[in-house]
C-alpha atoms as an extended CHARMM CRD file, in Angstrom:
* protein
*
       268  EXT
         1         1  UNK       CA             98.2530000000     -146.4310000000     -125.5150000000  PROA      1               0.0000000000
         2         2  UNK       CA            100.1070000000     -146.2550000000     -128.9330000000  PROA      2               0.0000000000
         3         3  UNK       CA            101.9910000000     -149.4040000000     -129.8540000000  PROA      3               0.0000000000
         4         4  UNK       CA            105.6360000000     -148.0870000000     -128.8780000000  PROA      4               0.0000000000
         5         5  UNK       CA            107.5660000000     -151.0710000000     -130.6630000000  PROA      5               0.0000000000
         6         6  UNK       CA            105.7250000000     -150.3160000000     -134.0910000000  PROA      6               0.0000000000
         7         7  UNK       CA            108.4690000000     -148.7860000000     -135.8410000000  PROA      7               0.0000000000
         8         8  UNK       CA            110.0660000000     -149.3050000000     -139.3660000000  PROA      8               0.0000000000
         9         9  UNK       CA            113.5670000000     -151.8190000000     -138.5210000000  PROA      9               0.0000000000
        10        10  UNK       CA            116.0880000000     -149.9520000000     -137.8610000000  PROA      10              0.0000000000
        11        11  UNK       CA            114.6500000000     -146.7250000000     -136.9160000000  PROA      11              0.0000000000
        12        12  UNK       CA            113.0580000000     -143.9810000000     -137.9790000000  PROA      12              0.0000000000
        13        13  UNK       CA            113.7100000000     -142.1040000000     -141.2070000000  PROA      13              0.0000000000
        14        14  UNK       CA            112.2620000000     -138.6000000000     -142.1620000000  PROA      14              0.0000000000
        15        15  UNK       CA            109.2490000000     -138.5640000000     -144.1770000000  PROA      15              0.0000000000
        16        16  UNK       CA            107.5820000000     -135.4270000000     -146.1180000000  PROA      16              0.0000000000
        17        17  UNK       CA            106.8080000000     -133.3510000000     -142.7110000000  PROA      17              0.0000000000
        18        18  UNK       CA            102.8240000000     -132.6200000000     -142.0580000000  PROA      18              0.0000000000
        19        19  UNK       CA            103.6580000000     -128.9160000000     -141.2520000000  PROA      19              0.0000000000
        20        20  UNK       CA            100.7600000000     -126.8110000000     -139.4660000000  PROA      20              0.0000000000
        21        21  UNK       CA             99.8540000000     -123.5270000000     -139.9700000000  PROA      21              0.0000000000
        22        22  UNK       CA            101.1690000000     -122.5380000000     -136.8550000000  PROA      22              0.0000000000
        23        23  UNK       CA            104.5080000000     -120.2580000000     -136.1110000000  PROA      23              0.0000000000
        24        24  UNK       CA            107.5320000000     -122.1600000000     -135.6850000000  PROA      24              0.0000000000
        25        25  UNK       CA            108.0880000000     -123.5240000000     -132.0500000000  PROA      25              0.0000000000
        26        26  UNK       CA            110.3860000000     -121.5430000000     -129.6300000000  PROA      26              0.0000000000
        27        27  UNK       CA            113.5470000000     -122.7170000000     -128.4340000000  PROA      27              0.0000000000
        28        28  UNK       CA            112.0630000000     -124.1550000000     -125.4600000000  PROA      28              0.0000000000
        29        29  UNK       CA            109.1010000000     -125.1260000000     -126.0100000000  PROA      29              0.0000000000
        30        30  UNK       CA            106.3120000000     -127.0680000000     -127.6560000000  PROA      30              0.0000000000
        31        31  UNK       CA            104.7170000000     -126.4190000000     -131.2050000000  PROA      31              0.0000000000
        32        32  UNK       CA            101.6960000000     -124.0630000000     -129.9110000000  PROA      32              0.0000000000
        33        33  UNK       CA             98.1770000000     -125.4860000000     -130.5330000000  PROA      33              0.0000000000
        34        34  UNK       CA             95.4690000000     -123.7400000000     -132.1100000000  PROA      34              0.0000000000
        35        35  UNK       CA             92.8820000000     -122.8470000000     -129.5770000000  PROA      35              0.0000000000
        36        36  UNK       CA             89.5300000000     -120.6990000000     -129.5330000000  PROA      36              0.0000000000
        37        37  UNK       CA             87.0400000000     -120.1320000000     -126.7620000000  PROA      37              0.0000000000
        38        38  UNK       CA             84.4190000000     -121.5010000000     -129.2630000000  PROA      38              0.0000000000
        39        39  UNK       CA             85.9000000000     -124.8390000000     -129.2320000000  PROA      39              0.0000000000
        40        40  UNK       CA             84.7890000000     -127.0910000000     -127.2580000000  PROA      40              0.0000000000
        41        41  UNK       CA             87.3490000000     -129.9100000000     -125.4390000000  PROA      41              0.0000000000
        42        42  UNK       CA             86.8020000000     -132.3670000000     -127.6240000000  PROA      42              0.0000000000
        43        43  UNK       CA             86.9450000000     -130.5350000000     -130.1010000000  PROA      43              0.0000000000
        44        44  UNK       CA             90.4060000000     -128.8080000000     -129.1960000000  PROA      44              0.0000000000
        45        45  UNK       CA             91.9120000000     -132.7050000000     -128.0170000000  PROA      45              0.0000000000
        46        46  UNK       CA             90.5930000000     -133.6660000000     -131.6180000000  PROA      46              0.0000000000
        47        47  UNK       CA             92.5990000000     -131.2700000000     -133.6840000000  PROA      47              0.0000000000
        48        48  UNK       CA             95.8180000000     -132.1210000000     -131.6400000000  PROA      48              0.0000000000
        49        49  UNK       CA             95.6670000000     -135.2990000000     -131.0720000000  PROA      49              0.0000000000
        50        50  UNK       CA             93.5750000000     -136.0540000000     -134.1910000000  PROA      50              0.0000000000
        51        51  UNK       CA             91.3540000000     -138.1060000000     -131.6170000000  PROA      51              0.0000000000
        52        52  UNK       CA             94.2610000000     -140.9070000000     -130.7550000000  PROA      52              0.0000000000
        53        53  UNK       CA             94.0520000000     -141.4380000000     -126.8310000000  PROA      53              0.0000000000
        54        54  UNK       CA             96.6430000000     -139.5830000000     -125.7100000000  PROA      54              0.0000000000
        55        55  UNK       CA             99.0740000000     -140.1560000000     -123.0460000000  PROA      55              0.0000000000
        56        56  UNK       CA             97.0320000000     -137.6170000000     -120.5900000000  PROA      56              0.0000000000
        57        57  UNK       CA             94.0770000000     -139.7710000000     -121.0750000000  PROA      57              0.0000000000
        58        58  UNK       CA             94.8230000000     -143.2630000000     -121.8890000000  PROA      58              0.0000000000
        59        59  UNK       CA             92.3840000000     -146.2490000000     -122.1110000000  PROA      59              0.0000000000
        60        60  UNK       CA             91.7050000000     -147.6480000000     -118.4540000000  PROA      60              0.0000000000
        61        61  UNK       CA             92.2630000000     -151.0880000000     -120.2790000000  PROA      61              0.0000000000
        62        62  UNK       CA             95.6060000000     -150.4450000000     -120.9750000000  PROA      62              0.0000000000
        63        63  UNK       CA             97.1110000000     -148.3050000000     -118.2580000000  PROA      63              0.0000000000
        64        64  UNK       CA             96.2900000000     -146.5920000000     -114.8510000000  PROA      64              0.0000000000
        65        65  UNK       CA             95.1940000000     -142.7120000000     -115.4870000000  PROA      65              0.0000000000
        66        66  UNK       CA             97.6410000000     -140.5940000000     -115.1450000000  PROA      66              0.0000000000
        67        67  UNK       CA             98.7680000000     -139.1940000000     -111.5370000000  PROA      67              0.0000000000
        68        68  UNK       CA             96.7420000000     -136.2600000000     -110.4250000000  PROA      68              0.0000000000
        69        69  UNK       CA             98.3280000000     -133.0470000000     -110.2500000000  PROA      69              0.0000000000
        70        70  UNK       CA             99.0460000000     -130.6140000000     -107.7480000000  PROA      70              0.0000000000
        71        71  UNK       CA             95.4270000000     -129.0750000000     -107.0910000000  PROA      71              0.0000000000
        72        72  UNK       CA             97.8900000000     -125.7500000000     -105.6640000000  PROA      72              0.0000000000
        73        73  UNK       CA             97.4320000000     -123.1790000000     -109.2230000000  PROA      73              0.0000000000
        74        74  UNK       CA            101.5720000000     -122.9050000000     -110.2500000000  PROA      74              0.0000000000
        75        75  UNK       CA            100.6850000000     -119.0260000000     -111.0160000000  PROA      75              0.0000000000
        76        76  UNK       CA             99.9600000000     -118.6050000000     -107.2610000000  PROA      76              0.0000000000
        77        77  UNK       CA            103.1600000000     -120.3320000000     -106.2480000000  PROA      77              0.0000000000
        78        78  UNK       CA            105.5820000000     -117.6500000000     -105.0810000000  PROA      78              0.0000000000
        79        79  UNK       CA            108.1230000000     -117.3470000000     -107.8040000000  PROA      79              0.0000000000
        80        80  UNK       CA            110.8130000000     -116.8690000000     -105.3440000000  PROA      80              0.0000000000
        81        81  UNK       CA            109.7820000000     -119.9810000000     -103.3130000000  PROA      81              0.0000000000
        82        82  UNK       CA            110.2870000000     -122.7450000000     -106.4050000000  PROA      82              0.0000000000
        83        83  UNK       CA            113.6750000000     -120.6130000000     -107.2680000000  PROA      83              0.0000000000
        84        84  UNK       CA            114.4200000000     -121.6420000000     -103.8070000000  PROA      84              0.0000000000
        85        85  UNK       CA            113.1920000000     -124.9730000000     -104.3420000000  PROA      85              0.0000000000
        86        86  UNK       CA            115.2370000000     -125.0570000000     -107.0940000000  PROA      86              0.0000000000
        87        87  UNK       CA            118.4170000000     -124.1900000000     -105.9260000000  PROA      87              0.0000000000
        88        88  UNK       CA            118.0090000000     -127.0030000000     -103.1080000000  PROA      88              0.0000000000
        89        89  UNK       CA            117.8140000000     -129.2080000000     -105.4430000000  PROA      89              0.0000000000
        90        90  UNK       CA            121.1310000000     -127.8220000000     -107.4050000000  PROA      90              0.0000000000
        91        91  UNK       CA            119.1310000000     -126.2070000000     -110.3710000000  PROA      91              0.0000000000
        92        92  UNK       CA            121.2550000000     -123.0770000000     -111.8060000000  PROA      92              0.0000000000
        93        93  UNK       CA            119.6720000000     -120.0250000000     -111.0510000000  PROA      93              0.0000000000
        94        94  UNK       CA            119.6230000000     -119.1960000000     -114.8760000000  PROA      94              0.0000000000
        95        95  UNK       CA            117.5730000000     -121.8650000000     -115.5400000000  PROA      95              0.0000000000
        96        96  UNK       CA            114.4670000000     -121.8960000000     -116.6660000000  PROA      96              0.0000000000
        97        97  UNK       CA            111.3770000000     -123.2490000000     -114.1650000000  PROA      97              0.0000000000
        98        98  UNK       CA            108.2780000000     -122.7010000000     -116.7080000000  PROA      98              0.0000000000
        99        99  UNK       CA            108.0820000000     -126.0040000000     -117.6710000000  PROA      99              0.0000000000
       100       100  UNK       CA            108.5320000000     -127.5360000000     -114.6290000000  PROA      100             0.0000000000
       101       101  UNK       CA            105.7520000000     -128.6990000000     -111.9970000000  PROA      101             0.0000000000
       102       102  UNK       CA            108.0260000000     -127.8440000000     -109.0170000000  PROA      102             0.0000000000
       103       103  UNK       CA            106.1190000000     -130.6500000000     -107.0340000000  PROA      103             0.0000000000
       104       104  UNK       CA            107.9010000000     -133.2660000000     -109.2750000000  PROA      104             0.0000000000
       105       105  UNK       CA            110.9560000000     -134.4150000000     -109.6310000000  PROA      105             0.0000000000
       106       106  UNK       CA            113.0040000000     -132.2870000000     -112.0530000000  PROA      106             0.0000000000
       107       107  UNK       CA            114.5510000000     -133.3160000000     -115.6360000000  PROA      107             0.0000000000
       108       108  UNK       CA            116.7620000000     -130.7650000000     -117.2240000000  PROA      108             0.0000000000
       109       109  UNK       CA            117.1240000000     -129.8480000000     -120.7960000000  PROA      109             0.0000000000
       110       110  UNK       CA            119.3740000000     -127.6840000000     -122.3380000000  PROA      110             0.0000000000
       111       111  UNK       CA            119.2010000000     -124.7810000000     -119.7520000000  PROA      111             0.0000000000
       112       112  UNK       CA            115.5800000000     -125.6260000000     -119.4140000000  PROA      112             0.0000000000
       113       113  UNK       CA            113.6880000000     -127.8070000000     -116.6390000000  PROA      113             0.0000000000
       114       114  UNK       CA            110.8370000000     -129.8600000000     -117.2590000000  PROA      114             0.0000000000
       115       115  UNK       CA            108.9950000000     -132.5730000000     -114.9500000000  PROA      115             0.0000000000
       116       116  UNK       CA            108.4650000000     -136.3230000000     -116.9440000000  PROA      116             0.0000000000
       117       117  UNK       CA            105.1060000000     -135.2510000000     -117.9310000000  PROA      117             0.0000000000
       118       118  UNK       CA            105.9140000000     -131.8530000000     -119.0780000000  PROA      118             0.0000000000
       119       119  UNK       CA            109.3560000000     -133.7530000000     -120.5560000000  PROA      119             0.0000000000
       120       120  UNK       CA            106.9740000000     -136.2190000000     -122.5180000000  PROA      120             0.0000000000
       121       121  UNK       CA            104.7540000000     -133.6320000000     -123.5520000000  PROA      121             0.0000000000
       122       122  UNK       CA            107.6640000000     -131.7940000000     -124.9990000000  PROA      122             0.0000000000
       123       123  UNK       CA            108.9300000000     -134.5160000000     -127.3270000000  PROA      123             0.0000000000
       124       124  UNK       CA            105.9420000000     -135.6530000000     -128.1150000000  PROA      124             0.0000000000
       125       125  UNK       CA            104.9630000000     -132.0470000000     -129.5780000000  PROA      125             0.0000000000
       126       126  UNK       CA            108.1940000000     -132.0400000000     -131.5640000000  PROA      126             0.0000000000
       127       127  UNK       CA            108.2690000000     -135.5500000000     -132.7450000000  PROA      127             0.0000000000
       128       128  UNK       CA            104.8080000000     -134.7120000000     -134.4850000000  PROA      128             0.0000000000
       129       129  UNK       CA            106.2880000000     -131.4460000000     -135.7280000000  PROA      129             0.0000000000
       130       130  UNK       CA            109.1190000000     -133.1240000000     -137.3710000000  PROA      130             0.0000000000
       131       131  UNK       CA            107.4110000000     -136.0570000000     -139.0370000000  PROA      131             0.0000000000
       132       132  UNK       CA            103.6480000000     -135.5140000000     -138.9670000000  PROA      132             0.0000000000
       133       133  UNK       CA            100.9310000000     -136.5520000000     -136.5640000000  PROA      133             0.0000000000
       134       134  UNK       CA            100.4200000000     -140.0590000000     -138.3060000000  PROA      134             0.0000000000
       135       135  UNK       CA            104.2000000000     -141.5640000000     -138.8840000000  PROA      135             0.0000000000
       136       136  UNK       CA            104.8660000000     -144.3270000000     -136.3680000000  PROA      136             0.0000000000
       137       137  UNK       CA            107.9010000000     -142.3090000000     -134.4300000000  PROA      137             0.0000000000
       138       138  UNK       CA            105.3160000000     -139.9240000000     -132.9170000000  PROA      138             0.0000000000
       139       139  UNK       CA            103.0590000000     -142.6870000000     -132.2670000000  PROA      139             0.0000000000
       140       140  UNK       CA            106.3680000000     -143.8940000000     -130.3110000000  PROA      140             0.0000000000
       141       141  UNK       CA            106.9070000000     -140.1840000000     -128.6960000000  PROA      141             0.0000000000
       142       142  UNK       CA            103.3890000000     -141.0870000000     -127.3310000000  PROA      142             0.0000000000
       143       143  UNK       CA            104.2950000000     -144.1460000000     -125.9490000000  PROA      143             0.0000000000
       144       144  UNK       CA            107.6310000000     -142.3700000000     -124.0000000000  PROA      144             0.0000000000
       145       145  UNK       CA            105.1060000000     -139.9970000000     -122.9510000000  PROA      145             0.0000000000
       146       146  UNK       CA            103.1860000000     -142.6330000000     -121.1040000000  PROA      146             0.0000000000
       147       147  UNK       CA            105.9710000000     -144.4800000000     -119.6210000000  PROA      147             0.0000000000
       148       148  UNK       CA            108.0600000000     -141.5820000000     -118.4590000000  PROA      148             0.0000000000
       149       149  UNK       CA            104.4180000000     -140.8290000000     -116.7600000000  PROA      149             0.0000000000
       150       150  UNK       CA            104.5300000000     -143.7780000000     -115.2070000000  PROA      150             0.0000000000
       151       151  UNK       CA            107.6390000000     -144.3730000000     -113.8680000000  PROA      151             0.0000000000
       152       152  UNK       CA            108.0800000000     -140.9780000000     -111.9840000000  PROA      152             0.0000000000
       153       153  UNK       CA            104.8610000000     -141.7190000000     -110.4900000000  PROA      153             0.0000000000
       154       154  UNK       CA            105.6390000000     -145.2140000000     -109.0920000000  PROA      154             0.0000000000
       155       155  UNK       CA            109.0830000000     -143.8660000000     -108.1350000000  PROA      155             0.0000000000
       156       156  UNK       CA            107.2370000000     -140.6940000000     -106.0470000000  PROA      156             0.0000000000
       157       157  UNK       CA            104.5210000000     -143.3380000000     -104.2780000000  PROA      157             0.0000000000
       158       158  UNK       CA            107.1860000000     -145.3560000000     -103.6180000000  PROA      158             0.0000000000
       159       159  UNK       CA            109.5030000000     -143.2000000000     -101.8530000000  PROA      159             0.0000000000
       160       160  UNK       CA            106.1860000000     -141.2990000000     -100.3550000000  PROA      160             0.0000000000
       161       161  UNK       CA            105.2050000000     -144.7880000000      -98.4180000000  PROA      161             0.0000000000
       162       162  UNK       CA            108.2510000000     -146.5190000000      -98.0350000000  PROA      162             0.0000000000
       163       163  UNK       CA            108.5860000000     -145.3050000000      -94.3360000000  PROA      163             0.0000000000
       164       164  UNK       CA            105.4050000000     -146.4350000000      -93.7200000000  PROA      164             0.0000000000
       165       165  UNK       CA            106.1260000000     -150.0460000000      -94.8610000000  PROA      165             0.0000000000
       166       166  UNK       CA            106.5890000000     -152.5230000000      -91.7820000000  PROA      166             0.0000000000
       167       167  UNK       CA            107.1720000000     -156.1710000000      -93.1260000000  PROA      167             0.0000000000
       168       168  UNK       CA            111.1040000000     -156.4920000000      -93.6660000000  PROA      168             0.0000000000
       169       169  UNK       CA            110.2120000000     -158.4010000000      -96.9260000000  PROA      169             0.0000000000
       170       170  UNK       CA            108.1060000000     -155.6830000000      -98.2060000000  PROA      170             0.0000000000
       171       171  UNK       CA            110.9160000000     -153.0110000000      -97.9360000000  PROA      171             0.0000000000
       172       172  UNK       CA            114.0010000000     -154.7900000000      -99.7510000000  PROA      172             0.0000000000
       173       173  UNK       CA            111.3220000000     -155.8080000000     -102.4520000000  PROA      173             0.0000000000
       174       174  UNK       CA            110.5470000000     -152.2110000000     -102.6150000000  PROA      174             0.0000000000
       175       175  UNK       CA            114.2010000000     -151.0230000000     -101.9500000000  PROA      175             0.0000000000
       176       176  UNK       CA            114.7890000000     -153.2850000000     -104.9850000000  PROA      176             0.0000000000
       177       177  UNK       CA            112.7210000000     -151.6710000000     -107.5370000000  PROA      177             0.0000000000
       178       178  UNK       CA            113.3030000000     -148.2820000000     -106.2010000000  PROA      178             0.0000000000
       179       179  UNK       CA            116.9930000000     -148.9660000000     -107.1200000000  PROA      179             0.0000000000
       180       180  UNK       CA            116.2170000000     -150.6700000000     -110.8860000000  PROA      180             0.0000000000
       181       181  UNK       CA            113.7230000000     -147.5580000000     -110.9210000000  PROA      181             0.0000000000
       182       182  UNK       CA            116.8040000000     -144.6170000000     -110.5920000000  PROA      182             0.0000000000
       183       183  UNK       CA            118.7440000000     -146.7350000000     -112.7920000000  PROA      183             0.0000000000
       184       184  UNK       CA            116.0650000000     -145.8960000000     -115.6030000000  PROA      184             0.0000000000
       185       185  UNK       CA            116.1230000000     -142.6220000000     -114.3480000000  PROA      185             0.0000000000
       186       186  UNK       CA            120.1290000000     -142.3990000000     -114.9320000000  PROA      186             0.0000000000
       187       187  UNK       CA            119.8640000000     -143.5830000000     -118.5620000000  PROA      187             0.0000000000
       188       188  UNK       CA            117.1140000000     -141.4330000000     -119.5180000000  PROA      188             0.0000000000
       189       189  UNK       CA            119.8300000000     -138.2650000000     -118.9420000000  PROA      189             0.0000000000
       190       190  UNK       CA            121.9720000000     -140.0560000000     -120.3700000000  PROA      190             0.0000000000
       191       191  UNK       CA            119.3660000000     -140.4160000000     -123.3920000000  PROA      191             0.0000000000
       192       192  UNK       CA            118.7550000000     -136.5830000000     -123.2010000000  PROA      192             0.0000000000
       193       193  UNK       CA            122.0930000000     -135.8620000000     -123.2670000000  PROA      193             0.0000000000
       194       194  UNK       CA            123.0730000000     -138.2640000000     -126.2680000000  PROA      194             0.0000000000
       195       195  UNK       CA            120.2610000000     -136.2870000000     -128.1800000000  PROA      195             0.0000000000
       196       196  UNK       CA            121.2860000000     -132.2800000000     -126.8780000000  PROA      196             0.0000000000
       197       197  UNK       CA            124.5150000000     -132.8970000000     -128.6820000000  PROA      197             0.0000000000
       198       198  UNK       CA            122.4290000000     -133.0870000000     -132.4500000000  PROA      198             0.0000000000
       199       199  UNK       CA            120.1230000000     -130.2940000000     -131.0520000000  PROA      199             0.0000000000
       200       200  UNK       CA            123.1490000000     -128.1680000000     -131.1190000000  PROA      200             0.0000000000
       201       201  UNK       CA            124.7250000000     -129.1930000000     -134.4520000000  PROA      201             0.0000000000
       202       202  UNK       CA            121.0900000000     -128.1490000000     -135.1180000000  PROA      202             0.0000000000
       203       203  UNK       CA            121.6160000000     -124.7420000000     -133.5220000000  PROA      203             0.0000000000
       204       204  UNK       CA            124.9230000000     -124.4530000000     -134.7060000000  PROA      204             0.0000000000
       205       205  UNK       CA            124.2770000000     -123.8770000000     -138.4150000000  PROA      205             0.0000000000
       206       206  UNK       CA            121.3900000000     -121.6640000000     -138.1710000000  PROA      206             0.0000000000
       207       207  UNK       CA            121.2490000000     -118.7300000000     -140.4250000000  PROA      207             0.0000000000
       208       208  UNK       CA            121.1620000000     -115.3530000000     -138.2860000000  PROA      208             0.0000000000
       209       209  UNK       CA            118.6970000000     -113.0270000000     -139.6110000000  PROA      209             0.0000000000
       210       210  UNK       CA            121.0530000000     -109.9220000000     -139.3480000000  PROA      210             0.0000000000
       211       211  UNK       CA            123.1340000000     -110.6520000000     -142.8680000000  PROA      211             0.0000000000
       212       212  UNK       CA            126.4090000000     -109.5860000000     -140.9420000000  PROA      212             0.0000000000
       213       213  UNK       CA            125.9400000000     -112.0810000000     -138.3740000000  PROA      213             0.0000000000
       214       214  UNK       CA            126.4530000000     -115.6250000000     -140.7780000000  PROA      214             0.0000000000
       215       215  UNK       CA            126.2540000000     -118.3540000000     -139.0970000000  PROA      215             0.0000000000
       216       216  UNK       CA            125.0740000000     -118.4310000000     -135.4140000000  PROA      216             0.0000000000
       217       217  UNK       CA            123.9160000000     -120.6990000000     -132.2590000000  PROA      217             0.0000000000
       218       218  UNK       CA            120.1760000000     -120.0880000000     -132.1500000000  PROA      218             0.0000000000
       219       219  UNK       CA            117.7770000000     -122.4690000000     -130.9260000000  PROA      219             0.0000000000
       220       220  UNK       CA            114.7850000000     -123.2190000000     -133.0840000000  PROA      220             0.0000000000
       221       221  UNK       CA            112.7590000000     -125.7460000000     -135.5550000000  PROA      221             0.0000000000
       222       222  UNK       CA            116.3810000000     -127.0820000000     -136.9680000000  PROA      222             0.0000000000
       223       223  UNK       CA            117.5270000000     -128.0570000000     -133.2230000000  PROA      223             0.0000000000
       224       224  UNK       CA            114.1250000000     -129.1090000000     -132.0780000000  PROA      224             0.0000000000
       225       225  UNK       CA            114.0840000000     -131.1590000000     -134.7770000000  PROA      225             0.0000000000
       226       226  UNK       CA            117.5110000000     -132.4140000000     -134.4810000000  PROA      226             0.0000000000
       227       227  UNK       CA            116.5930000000     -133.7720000000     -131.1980000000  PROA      227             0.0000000000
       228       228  UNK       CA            113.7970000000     -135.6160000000     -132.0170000000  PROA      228             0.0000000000
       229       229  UNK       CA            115.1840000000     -136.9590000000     -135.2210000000  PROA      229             0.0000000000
       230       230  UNK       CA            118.1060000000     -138.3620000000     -132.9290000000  PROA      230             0.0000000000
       231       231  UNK       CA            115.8930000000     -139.9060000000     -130.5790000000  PROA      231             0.0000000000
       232       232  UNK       CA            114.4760000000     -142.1530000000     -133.3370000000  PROA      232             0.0000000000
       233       233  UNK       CA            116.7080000000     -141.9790000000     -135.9990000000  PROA      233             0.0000000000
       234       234  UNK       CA            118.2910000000     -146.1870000000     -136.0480000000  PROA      234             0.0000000000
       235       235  UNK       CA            121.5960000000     -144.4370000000     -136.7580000000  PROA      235             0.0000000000
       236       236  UNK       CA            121.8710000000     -142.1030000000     -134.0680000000  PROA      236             0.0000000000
       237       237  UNK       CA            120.1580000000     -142.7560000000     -130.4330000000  PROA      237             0.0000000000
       238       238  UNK       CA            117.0370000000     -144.9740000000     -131.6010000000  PROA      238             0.0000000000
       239       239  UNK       CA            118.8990000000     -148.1220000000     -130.3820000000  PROA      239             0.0000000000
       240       240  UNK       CA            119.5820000000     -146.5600000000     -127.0070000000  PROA      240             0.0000000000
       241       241  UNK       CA            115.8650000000     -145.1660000000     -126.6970000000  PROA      241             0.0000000000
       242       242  UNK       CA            114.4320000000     -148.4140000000     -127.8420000000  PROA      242             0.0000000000
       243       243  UNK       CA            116.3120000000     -150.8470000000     -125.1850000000  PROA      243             0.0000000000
       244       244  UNK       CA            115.1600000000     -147.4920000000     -122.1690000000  PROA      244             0.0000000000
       245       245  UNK       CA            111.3260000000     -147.9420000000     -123.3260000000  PROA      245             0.0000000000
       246       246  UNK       CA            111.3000000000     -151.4160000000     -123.2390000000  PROA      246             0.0000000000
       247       247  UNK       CA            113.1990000000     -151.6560000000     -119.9400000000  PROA      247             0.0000000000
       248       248  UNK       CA            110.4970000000     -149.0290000000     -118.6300000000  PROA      248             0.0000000000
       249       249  UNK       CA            107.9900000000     -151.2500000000     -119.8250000000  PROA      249             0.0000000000
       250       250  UNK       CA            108.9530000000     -154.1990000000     -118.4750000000  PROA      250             0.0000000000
       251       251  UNK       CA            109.5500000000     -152.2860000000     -114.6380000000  PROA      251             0.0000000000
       252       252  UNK       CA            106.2430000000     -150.8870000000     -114.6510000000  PROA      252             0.0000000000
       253       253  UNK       CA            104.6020000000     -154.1850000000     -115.4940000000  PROA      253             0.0000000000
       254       254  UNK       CA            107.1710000000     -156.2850000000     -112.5610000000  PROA      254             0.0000000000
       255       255  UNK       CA            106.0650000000     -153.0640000000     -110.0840000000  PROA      255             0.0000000000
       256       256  UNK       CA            101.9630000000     -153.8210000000     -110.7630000000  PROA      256             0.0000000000
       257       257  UNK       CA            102.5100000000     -157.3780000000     -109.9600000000  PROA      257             0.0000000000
       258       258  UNK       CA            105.0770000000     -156.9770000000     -106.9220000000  PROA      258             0.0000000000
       259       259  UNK       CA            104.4970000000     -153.7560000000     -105.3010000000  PROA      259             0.0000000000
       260       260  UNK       CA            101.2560000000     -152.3880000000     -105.6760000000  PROA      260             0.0000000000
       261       261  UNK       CA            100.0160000000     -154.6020000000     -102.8660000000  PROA      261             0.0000000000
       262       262  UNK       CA            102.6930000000     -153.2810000000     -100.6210000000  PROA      262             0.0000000000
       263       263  UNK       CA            101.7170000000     -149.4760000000     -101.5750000000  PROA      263             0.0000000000
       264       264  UNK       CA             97.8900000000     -150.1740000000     -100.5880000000  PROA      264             0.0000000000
       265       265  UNK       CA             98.9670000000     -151.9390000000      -97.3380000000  PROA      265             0.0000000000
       266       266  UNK       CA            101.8490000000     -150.9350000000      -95.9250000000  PROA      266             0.0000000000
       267       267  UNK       CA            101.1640000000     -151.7550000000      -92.6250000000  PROA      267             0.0000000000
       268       268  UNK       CA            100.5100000000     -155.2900000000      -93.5070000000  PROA      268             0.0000000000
């Protein structure tokens, strides 16, 4: 795992961009990777991670693997059952669900719903975008990846085997981290939300391609990179998204040493 607190003081400032000869990402999604059947997967992990462990894979020194997906295919998933889902859950019905693992808990963007992995991914894609796949902010990006990983899964287990847990002691320990554990989850929407409001200066001053048209609101590289830039940028949100990595840091290290036990044995 990237060293998240390796960053120049006082944020991060834009450097000349590594741009890719790839098209320019879409307004909801990642910057697409270059793929070919003839590749093989380390290959394809090489060119976009240029061979850093990444937060799908990390070193088993330095933090658990990362939680196992649904083995359900999302394609097969009735489209009209994870609407429903959705709308239990209070998701608009405009929304968009491609980015979201509907077995996780959901994260909304800008109109758009991701899960924390998907979220992580998502930033992490842009961040690299923005500044290039060596400057320290996207080695940071990486580290949010991890973290956001990590904290929705230890939230999920917790919640899974929490009825399951007998000892008194054992459930307000657990009742107490589940509690610090939302509060992370509060201030990381709070974070987003901090950061949508550059991504639409971003979109704001786009140039519409129809001459007529000026100005217009059109989501694209600018606002992607708006919201990354805010994220780590010391004099916009990097303050904010510094103090919610380290705080996620520091929970997932107090939940190893205080609640794993209770997970494994609940009936103890």
């Amino acid at each position: 795992m990237p060293n998240i607190y390796s960053y120049v003081p006082g944020g991060f400032t834009q450097q000349q961009p590594e741009y890719f000869p790839a098209p320019t990402p879409g307004p909801q999604s990642p910057p697409p990777r270059e793929r070919t059947r003839s590749r093989t997967h380390a290959h394809r992990r090489e060119a976009t991670w240029s061979g850093e462990p990444s937060p799908r894979s990390p070193p088993k020194s330095t933090k658990p693997a990362m939680p196992p997906r649904a083995n359900t295919d999302p394609a097969a998933i009735d489209a009209d059952a994870i609407r429903r889902k959705a709308a239990a859950l209070g998701i608009p019905a405009d929304y968009s669900l491609k980015n979201w693992d509907h077995n996780e808990r959901p994260v909304i963007l800008l109109g758009s719903v991701f899960d924390a992995n998907s979220l992580g991914e998502w930033i992490f894609n842009w961040t690299k975008y923005h500044h290039g796949r060596s400057h320290d902010a996207t080695k940071t990006a990486g580290g949010l990846w991890g973290l956001l990983i990590e904290l929705s899964s230890k939230l999920k287990r917790s919640r899974e085997f929490y009825p399951q847990i007998k000892a008194k002691e054992n459930r307000e320990t657990l009742d107490d981290f589940m509690e610090s554990g939302e509060r992370l989850w509060s201030k990381l929407k709070d974070l987003l939300k901090a950061c949508e409001e550059y991504m639409w200066r971003g979109a704001r001053g786009v140039t519409s391609p129809r001459p007529e048209e000026g100005k217009t609101v059109q989501m694209g590289k600018k606002s992607g990179a708006e919201f990354v830039d805010a994220m780590f940028n010391g004099v916009k949100e990097w303050e904010r998204t510094e103090r919610l990595m380290r705080g996620m840091a520091t929970w997932c290290q107090r939940f190893e040493v205080n609640c794993e036990d209770i997970l494994r044995r609940p009936d103890a």
